[in-house]
N, C-alpha and C positions, 0 to 999 in steps of 0.2 A: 452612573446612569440613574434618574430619576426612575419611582418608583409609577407605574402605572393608572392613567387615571385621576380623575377627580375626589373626593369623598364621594357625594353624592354616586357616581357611578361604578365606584366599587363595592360600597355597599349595596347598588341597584342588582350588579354581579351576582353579588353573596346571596341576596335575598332568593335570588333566580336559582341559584343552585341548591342551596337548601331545600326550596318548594320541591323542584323533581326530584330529588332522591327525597323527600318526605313523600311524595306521590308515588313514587316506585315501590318505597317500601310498605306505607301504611293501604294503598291502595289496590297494587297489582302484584304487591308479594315478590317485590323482584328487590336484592340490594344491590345499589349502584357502586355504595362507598363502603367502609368498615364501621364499624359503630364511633372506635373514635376518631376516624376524619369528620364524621358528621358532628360529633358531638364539640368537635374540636373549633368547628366551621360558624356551630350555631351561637357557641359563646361570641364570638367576635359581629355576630348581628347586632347590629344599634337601631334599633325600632324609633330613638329618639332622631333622625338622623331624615331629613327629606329627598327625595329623590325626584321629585317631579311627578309622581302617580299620587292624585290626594287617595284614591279610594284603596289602593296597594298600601301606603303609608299608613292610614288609618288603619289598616285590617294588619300590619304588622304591630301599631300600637298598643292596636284590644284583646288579640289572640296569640300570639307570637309567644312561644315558652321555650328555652334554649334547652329546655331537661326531654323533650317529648316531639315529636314529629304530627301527633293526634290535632293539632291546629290548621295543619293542609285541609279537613275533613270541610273546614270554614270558608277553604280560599272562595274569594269573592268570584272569579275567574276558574272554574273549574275545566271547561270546555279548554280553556288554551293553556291551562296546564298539565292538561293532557296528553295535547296532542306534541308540545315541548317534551314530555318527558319520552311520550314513545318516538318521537324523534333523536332523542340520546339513545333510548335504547335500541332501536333500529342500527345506526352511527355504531354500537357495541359489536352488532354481528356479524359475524365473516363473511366476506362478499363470497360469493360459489362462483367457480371456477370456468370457465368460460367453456 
């Protein structure tokens, strides 16, 4: 079975996922993942790699550091990586019992 995806939109994936757990963490003090899923996650980011967002692209090329999460403080898009990430975490919590 072929492996999922394009480049471009696996890496579109990766970037997405990185961001909220770097906003979970660095922002709302919440961890989504372990240190080394993150850490493991952010090696494999290619900032050289296009995805179709010039201004995402660019702000992976100039800020993007696979050692540190502190680069989310930058996201060009704050507002809708926000409300992404409290949507994973909402998605986390136990639905209450009817």
């Amino acid at each position: 079975m072929a492996a999922w995806g394009t480049p471009q939109e696996v890496e579109r994936r990766r970037r997405i996922r990185v961001a909220v757990w770097a906003y979970a963490y660095e922002v709302l003090d919440v961890s989504l993942v372990s240190d080394e899923v993150f850490d493991r996650e952010c090696k494999l980011v290619d900032p050289k790699v296009s995805t179709g967002n010039r201004r995402l692209d660019a702000f992976f090329r100039k800020h993007f550091a696979d050692y540190t999460g502190q680069w989310v403080h930058k996201h060009p898009d704050l507002p809708r990586l926000a409300q992404l990430t409290r949507a994973v975490i909402d998605g986390f919590k136990p639905k209450a019992s009817p």
